[in-house]
C-alpha positions, 0 to 999 in steps of 0.5 A: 753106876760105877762099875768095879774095875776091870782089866783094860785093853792098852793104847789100840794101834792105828789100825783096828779091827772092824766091830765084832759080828757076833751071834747070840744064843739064849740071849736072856736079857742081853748081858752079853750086849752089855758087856761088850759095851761095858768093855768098849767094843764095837759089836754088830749083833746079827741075830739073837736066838731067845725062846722065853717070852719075856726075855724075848721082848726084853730084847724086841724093845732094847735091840728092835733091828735085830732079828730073833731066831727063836728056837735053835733046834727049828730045822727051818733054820738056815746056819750055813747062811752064816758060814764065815761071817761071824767073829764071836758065837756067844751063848747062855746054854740052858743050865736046868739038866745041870744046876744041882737044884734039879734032877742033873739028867744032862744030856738026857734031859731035853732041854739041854742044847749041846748037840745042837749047839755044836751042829750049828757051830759046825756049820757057822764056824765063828772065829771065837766061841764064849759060853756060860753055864753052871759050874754042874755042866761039867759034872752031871751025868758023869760030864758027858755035856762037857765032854762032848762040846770039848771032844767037838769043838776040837774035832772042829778046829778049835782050841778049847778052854774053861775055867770056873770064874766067881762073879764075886771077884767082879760084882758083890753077888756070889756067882760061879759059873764055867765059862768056855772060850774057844777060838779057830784059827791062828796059831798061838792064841791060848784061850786057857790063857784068856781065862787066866788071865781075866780071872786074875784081872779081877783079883788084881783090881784093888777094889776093896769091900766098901766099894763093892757096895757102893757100887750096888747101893740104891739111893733111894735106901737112904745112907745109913744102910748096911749091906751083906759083903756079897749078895746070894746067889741071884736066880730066876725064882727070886728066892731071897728077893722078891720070895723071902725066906729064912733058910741060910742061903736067903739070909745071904740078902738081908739089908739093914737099914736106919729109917728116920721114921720106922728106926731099925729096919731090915729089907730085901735088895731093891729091883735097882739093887739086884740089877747092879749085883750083876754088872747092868747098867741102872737103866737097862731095863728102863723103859721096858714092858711086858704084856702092856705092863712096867716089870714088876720086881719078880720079872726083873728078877727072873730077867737077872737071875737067868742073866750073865754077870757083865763083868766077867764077861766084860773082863773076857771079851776084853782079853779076846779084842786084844787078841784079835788086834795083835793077831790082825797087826802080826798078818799086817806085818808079816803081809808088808 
């Protein structure tokens, strides 16, 4: 698959530094592993933190040396073995108390994981934290959520910034989601700037519409095929994938499509499809069973629409490496 262009680290140094230690919360189907290989970085993943079955042998298959943790508010837990050995705490925070298609309950609905995610931070104290989450995290129950991950994280030591980046910048699907970067430890590393300067990455690239789709044709569609400019929203339920419909917000995934045998025909995007609207490579999930059984189209579609867009995370990550490479060479230099 050829992926849209993203911002690129410069020529490296001479020296390096060692491969990211990073641990992973509601890990989905590992789109943050894809996008630290999408963006060419080194990463070692100590542990994954993943409770839904299916996403967890997803990653059981594709990552089998890497332990899962499970529940992150289980007390048997023991955090502070991590204290001062991980470089990036990424997470996927559950979206449901937020996302406008629920009841918004916030922190107040059990399934939110704020509290518990900062009490494990605190413990952990990773050098850089990245989470993603809907852009209704900052707004249910008045942004008490975000209000409180941001007011902690300070009181921890981190410099704290988010930015709502859209996936459509990246990937054909629209997808906006707030993103939240912070970092603990040297001065003047500006996490705002970070997100700043990925999001533009994107807008900068050139990449124009035709290829946007290219990117995400199936092969097996046949070439006189034509695409929406951007794909829906994808999500879990399927909606508009693997559950049609005919509300606007499906019509947003219709494919039209010259058959040589049917003539005139217009379809929902395939499983290649919906797995390339979001950044992963074409064989992600190739090979992968649940319960005995290859994935049917609505798992793959669960899979993607929990998962991150790995470009945008890509595109990030990138920006946080360079970061850590000037930071590492101004010690180096200031040690000399």
């Amino acid at each position: 698959m050829t992926h849209p262009e993203i911002v690129h680290l410069p020529t490296r140094q001479a020296t390096t530094p060692p491969p990211f230690r990073a641990l992973s919360f509601c890990t989905g189907m590992g789109g943050d592993k894809a996008a630290f290989q999408l963006a060419g970085i080194a990463c070692e993943t100590v542990a994954v933190a993943e409770i839904d079955p299916l996403a967890s042998t997803v990653l059981a298959q594709k990552f089998p040396g890497v332990p899962n943790l499970g529940d992150i508010t289980n007390s048997d837990i023991n955090w502070s073995a991590y204290h001062g050995t991980i470089d990036i705490l990424t997470a996927g925070l559950p979206c449901q108390p937020h996302s406008i298609a629920g009841k918004r309950k916030g922190i107040g609905d059990i399934r939110d994981l704020t509290d518990p995610f900062c009490d494990i931070v605190e413990k952990v104290q990773p050098e850089w934290i990245l989470v993603e989450n809907v852009e209704g995290y900052k707004s249910s129950e008045g942004g008490k959520a975000w209000r409180t991950l941001h007011r902690r994280l300070r009181a921890g030591g981190y410099c704290v910034a988010d930015r709502i980046i859209d996936a459509a910048d990246f990937v054909p699907q629209r997808r906006k989601r707030l993103w939240i970067l912070a970092h603990r430890g040297s001065a003047g590393v500006s996490p705002e700037a970070l997100l700043a300067h990925a999001a533009a990455g994107a807008a900068g690239s050139g990449v124009i519409e035709s290829e946007w789709q290219e990117a995400v044709a199936d092969p097996a569609g046949g070439t006189s095929v034509l695409y929406p400019p951007r794909l829906g929203t994808l999500v879990a339920s399927g909606s508009g994938l693997c559950k049609p419909g005919m509300t606007g917000a499906d019509l947003h995934f219709l494919v039209v499509q010259v058959d040589p045998e049917a003539g005139l025909i217009v379809r929902r995007p395939t499983p290649l499809e919906a797995i390339r609207a979001q950044g992963f490579p074409d064989d992600w999930l190739d090979g992968i069973t649940f319960k005995g059984k290859t994935l049917s189209y609505p798992r793959i579609c669960q899979l993607v629409g929990n998962a991150w867009p790995v470009p945008v995370a890509a595109a990030i990550l990138t920006l946080v490496q360079k970061s850590r490479t000037q930071t590492q060479t101004q010690e180096m230099a200031a040690a000399a």
